[in-house]
C-alpha positions in Angstrom: 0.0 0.0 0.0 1.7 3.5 -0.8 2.1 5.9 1.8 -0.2 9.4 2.2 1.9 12.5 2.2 0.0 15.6 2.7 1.5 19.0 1.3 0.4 21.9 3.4 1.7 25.2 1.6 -0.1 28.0 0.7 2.0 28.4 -2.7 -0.1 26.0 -5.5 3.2 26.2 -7.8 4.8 23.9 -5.0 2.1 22.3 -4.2 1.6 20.9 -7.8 5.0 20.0 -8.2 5.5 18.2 -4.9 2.5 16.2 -5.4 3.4 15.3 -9.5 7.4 14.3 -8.5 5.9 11.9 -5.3 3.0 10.8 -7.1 5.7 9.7 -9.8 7.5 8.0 -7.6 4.7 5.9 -5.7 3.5 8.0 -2.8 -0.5 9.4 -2.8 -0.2 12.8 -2.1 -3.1 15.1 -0.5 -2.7 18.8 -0.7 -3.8 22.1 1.9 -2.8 25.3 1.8 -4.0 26.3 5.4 -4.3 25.1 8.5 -8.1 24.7 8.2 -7.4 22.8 5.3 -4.6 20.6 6.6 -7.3 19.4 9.6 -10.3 18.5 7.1 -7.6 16.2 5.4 -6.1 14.9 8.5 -8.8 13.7 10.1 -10.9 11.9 7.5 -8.0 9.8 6.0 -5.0 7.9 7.0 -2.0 10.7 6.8 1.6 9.0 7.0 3.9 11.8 6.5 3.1 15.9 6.6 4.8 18.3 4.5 4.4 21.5 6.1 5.4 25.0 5.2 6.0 27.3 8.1 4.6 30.7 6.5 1.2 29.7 6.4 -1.9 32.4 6.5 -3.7 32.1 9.8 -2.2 29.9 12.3 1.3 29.2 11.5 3.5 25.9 10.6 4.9 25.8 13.9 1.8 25.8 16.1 0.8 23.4 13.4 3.4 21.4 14.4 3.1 21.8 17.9 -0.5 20.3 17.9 -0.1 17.7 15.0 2.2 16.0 17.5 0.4 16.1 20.5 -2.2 14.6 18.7 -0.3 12.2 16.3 2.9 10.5 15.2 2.4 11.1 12.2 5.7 12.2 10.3 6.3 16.1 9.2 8.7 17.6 7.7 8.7 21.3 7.8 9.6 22.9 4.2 10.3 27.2 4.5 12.1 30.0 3.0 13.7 30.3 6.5 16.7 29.3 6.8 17.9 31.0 10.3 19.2 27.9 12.8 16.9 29.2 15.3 13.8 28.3 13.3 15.2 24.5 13.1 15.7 24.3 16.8 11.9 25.3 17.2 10.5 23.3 14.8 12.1 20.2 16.1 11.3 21.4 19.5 7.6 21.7 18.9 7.9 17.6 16.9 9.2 17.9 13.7 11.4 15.1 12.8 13.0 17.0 10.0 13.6 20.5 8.1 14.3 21.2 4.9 14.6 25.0 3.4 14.0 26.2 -0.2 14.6 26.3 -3.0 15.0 22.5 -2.1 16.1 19.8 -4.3 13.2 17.2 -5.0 15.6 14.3 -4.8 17.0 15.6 -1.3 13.5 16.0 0.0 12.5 12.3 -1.2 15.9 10.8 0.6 14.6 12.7 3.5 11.0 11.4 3.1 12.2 7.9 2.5 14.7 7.6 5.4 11.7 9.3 8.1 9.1 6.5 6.9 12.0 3.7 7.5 12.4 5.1 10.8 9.3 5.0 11.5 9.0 1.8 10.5 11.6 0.5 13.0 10.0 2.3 15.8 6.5 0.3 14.8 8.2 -3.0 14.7 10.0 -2.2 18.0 6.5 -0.9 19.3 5.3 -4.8 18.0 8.1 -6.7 19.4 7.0 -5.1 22.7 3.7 -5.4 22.5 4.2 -8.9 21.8 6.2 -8.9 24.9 3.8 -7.8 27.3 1.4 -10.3 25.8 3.0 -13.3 27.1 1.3 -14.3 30.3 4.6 -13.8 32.8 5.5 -10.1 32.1 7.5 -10.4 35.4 11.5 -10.1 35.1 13.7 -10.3 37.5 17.4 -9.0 37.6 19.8 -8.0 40.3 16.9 -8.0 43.1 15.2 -5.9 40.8 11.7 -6.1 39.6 10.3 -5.3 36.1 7.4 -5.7 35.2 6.6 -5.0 31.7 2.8 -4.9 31.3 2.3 -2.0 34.0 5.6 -0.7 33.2 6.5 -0.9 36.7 10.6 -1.5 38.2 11.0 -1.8 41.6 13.8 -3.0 44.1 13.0 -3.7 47.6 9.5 -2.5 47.5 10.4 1.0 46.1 9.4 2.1 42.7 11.9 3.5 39.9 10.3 6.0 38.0 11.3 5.3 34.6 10.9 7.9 31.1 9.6 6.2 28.4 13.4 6.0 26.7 14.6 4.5 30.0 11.9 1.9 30.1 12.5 1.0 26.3 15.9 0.9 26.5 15.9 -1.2 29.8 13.4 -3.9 28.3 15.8 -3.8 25.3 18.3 -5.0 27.7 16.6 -7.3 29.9 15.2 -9.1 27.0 18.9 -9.7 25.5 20.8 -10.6 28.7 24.5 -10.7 28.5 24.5 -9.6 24.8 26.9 -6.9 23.2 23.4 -4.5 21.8 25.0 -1.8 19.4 23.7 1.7 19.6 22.1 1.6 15.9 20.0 -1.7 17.6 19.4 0.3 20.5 17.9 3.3 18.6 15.5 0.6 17.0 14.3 -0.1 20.4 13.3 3.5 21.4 10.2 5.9 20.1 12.9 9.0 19.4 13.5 8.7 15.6 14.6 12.5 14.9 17.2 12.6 12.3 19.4 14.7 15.2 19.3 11.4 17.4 22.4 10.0 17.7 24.8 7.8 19.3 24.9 10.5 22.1 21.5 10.1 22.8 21.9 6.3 23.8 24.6 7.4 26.0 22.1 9.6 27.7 19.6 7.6 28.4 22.0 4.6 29.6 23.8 7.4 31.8 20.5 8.2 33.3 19.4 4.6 33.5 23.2 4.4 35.7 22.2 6.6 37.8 18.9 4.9 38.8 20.0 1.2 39.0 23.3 0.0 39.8 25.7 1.2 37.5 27.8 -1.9 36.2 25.0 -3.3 35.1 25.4 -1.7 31.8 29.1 -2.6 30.2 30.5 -0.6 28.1 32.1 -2.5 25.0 34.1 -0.1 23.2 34.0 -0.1 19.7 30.4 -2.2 19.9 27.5 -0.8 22.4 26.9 -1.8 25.3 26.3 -5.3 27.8 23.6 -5.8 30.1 25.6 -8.3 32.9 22.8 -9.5 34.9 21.5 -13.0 34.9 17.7 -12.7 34.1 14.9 -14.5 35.5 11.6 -14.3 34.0 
């Protein structure tokens, strides 16, 4: 099935020739050129991937933005005549997973619409695998006298909650589920929702700093050169 990619931009010259090069190349291709638009498309049809410019009459691409992701995953991409480094650090501040600036090249934006959807894809499969997961009926692991349980999302040690983020929990049942494993950070980016084009290695590092701090540190081995071990033996 080909993927929907709605073009919000008030310009129809761009519109048209977005939607004729990705409706060449496969994709079905819905087109806005307001905010008040871009909602009556959005919520009577399956929407895979937004285009959005950020000049936009009435509200603007970045409140857009803002409330397309609180209310979906979908993918966007904001496309503007701004070019200021500022503007990027909003946009993906408000939820956009990428930003290019025009005059763009249509081949650049496709890479850049290709690479988000196989992202996305990975964080859906790693959404699956967990879900598949938590189905089993013992969602109870045990590690180190701690306690995870995956359903409720709950880890505890001694009768004391954890409080986990969602990244911490994601990457910890990454772990848990591939005990004494060398996971590389590319796999371990598969594992977590964040699928920005600016996450990185360093954002792995993060999260398993953070996840240091919390539990007991040498749980997580660093193998340099490869990722990183989780040492404990695992009872489930």
């Amino acid at each position: 099935m080909a993927y929907t990619v709605l073009v919000v931009d008030d310009e129809a010259v761009i519109r048209a020739r977005l939607k004729g090069y990705f409706e060449k190349e496969g994709y079905r291709v819905i087109e806005a050129l307001d905010g008040e638009q871009m909602w009556y498309e959005f919520n009577r049809q399956q929407i895979d991937l937004v285009m959005l410019d950020i000049n936009l009459p009435g509200v603007d691409g970045l409140s857009l933005t803002r409330e397309l992701r609180s209310r979906s995953d979908v993918g966007i991409i904001l496309v503007t005549g701004r070019d200021e480094a500022i503007d990027k650090i909003i946009g993906l501040e408000m939820g956009a997973d990428d930003y290019v600036t025009k005059p763009f090249e249509l081949r650049e934006l496709l890479v850049r619409v290709k690479n988000l959807l196989w992202r996305m894809s990975l964080v859906k499969k790693a959404e699956i695998a967990v879900v598949d997961q938590l189905s089993q009926p013992d969602d109870l692991i045990i590690f180190d006298n701690y306690r995870l349980e995956l359903n409720s999302r709950k880890l505890s040690r001694d009768q004391e909650t954890i409080k986990l983020t969602k990244a911490e929990f994601e990457l910890l049942t990454a772990f848990v589920l591939h005990p004494q494993q060398v996971l590389s950070r590319d796999r371990l980016m598969q594992q977590t929702s964040h699928r920005n084009q600016d996450v990185n290695d360093r954002t792995i590092d993060v999260i398993i700093r953070r996840l240091r701090n919390k539990l007991s540190p040498d749980l997580f081995v660093t193998v340099h050169g490869e990722g990183y071990l989780f040492s404990a033996a695992v009872q489930d």
